[in-house]
DRENZA-534958 format. One record per residue: residue in three letters; chain; x, y, z of N, C-alpha, C in turn. Coordinates in nm, 3 decimals. Layout:
# DRENZA-534958
residu, chaine, nc1, nc2, nc3, cac1, cac2, cac3, cc1, cc2, cc3
Ala, A, X, Y, Z, X, Y, Z, X, Y, Z
...
# end
This chain:
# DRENZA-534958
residu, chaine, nc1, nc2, nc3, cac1, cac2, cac3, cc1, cc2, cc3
Unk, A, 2.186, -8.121, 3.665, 2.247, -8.251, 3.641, 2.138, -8.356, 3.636
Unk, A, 2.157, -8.465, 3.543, 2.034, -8.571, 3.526, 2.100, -8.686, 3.566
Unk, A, 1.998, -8.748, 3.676, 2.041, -8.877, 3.718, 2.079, -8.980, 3.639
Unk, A, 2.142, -9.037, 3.647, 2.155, -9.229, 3.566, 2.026, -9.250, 3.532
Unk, A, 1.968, -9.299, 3.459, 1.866, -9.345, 3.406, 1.739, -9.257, 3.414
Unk, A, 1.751, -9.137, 3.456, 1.660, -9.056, 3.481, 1.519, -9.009, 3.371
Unk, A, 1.586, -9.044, 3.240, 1.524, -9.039, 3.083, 1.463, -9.165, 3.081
Unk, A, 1.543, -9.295, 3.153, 1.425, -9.397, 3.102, 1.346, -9.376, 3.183
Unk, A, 1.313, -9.362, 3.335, 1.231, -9.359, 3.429, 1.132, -9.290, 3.376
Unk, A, 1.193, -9.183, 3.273, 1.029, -9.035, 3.225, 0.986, -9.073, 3.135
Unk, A, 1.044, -9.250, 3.082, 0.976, -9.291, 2.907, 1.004, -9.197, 2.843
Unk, A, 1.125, -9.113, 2.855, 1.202, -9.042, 2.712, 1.325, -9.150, 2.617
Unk, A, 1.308, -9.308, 2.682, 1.410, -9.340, 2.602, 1.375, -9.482, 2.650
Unk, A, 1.393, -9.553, 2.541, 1.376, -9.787, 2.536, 1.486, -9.754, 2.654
Unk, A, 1.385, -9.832, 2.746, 1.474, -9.879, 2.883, 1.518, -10.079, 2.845
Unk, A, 1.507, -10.111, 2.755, 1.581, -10.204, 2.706, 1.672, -10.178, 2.591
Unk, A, 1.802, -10.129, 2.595, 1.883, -10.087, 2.465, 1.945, -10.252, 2.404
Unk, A, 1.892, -10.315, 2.488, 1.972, -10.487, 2.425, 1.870, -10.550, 2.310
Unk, A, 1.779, -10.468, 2.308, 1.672, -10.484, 2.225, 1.678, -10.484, 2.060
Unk, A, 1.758, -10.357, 2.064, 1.814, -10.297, 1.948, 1.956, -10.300, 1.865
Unk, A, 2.026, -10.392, 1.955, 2.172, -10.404, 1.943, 2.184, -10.511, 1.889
Unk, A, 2.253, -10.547, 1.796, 2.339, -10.652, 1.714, 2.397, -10.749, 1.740
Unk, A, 2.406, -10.873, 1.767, 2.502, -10.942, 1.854, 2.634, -10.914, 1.787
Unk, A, 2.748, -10.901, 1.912, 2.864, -10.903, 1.866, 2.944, -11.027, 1.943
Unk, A, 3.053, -11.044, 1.834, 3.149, -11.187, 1.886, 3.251, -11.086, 1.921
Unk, A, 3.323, -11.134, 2.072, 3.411, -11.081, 2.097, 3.538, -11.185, 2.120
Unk, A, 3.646, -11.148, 2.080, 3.797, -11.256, 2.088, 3.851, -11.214, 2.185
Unk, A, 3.909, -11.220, 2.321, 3.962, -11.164, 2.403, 4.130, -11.176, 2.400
Unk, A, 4.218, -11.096, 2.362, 4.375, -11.168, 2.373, 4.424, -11.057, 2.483
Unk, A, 4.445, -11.118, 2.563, 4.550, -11.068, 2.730, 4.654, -11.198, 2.746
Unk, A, 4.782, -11.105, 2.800, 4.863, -11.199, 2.818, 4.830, -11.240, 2.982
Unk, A, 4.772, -11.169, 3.038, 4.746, -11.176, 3.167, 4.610, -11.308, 3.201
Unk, A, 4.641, -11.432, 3.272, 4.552, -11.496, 3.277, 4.435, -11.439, 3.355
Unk, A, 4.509, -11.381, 3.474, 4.372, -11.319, 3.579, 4.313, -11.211, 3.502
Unk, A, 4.365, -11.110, 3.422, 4.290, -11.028, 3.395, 4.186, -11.079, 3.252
Unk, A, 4.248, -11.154, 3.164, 4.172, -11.273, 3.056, 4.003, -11.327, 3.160
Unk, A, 4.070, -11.376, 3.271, 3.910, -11.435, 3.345, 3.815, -11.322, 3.410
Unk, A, 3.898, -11.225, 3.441, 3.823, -11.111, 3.540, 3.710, -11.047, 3.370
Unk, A, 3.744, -11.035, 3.252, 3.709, -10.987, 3.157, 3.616, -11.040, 3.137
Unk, A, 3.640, -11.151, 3.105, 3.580, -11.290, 3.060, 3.405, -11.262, 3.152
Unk, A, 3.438, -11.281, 3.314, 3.375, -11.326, 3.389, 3.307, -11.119, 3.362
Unk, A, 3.307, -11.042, 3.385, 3.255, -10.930, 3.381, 3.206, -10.932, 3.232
Unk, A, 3.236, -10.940, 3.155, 3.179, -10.948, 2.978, 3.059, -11.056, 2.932
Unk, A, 3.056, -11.146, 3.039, 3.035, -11.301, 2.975, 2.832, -11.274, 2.959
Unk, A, 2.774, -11.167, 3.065, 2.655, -11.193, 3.065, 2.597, -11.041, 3.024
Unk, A, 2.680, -10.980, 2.947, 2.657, -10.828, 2.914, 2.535, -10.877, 2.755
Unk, A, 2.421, -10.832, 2.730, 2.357, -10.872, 2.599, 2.408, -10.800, 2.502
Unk, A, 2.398, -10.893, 2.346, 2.445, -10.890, 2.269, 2.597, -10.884, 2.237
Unk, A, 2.685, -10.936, 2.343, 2.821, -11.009, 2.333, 2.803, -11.139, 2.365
Unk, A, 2.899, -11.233, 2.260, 2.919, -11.305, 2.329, 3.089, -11.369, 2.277
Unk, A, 3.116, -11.418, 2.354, 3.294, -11.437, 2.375, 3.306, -11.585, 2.347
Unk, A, 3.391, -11.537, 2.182, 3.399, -11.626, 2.066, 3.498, -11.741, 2.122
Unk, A, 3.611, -11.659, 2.211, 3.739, -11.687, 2.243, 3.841, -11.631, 2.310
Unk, A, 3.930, -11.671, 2.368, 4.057, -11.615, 2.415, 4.190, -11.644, 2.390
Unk, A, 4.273, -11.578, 2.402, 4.442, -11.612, 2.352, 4.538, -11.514, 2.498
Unk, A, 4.648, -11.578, 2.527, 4.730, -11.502, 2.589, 4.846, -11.431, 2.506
Unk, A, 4.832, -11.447, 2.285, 4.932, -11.370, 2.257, 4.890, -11.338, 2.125
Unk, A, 4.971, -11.266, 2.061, 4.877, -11.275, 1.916, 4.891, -11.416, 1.811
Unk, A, 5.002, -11.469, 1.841, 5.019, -11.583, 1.737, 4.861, -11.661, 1.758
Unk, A, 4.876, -11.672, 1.875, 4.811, -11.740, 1.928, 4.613, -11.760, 1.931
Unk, A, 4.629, -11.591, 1.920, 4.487, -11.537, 1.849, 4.456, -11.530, 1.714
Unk, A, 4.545, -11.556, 1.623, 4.535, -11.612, 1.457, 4.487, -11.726, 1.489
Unk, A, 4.577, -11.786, 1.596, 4.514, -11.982, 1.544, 4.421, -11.953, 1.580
Unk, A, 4.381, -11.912, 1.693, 4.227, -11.932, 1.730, 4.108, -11.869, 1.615
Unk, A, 4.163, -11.766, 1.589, 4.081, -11.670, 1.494, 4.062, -11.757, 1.385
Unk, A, 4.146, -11.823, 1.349, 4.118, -11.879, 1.200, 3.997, -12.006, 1.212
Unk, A, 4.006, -12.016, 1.335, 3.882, -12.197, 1.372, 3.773, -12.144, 1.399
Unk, A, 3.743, -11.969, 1.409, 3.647, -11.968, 1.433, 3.563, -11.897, 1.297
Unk, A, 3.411, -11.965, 1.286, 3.342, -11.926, 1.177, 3.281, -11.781, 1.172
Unk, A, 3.326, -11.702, 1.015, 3.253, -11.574, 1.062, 3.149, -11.560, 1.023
Unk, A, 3.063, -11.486, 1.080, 2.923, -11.496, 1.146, 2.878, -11.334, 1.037
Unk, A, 2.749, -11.322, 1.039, 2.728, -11.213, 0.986, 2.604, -11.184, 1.028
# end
């Protein structure tokens, strides 16, 4: 069995993978407010996301979706 990170520790693998990754926009829609912030707040400092927006429904994630500019 191989430990968690055991490949980057031996320099078999970029121990920075945020290096190589793409930024992505993420929209968050939960109807749940606590679980919307618990997401939010766990997602918010992960690299190469970043959180475009939130909605508690889908109507609600069109409006938002539509104000926001898409990015490429």
């Amino acid at each position: 069995m191989v430990r968690p990170g055991a490949a980057a520790q031996n320099g078999l693998m970029d121990t920075n993978p945020s290096a190589r990754l793409p930024q992505m926009n993420l929209y968050i829609v939960e109807d749940s407010s606590l679980v919307r912030e618990r997401l939010m707040r766990t997602l918010e400092d992960l690299p190469g996301l970043d959180i475009v927006g939130t909605a508690e429904d889908v109507p609600a994630a069109i409006d938002g979706l539509t104000s926001c500019p898409p990015t490429r």
